[in-house]
C-alpha positions as CSV (number, residue, x, y, z in Angstrom):
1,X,-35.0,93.4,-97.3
2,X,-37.1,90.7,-98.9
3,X,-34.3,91.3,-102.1
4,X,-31.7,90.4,-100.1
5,X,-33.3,87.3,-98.2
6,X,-34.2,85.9,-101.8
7,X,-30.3,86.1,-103.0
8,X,-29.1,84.6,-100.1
9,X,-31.4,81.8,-100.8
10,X,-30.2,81.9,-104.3
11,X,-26.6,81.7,-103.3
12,X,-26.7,79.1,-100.5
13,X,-28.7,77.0,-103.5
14,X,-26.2,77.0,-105.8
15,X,-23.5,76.6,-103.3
16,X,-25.1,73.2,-102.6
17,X,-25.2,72.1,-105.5
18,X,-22.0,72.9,-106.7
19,X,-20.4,71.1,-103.2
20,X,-22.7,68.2,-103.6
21,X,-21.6,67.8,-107.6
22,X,-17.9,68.3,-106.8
23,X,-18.4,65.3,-103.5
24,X,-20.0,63.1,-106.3
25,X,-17.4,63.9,-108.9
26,X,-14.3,63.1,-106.4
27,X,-15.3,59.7,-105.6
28,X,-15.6,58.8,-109.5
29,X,-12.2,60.5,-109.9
30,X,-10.2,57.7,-107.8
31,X,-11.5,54.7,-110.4
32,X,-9.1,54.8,-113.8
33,X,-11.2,54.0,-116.3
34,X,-11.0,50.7,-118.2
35,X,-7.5,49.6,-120.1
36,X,-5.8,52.3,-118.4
37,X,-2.0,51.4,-117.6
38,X,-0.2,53.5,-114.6
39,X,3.0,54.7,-115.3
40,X,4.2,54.5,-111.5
41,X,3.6,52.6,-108.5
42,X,2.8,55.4,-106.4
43,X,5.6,53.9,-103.6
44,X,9.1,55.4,-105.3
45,X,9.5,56.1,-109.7
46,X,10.8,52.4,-110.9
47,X,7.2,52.2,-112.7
């Protein structure tokens, strides 16, 4: 029983920190980066 009670530990730790990188990583993935030029205008496909 002890096992088991250390793997869930295990698995809620790394379930943590993979939700808590992949929150970080969205909010950086919203910004283009620098000289980037858009090919639409996100309203209708003129550009």
């Amino acid at each position: 029983m002890k096992t088991l009670t250390r793997f869930n530990r295990a698995v809620a730790l790394v379930a943590v920190s993979v939700f808590s990188f992949a929150s970080t990583q969205s909010t950086q993935a919203g910004t283009p980066p620098e000289g980037f030029t858009a090919l639409f205008n996100e309203k209708d496909l003129s550009g």
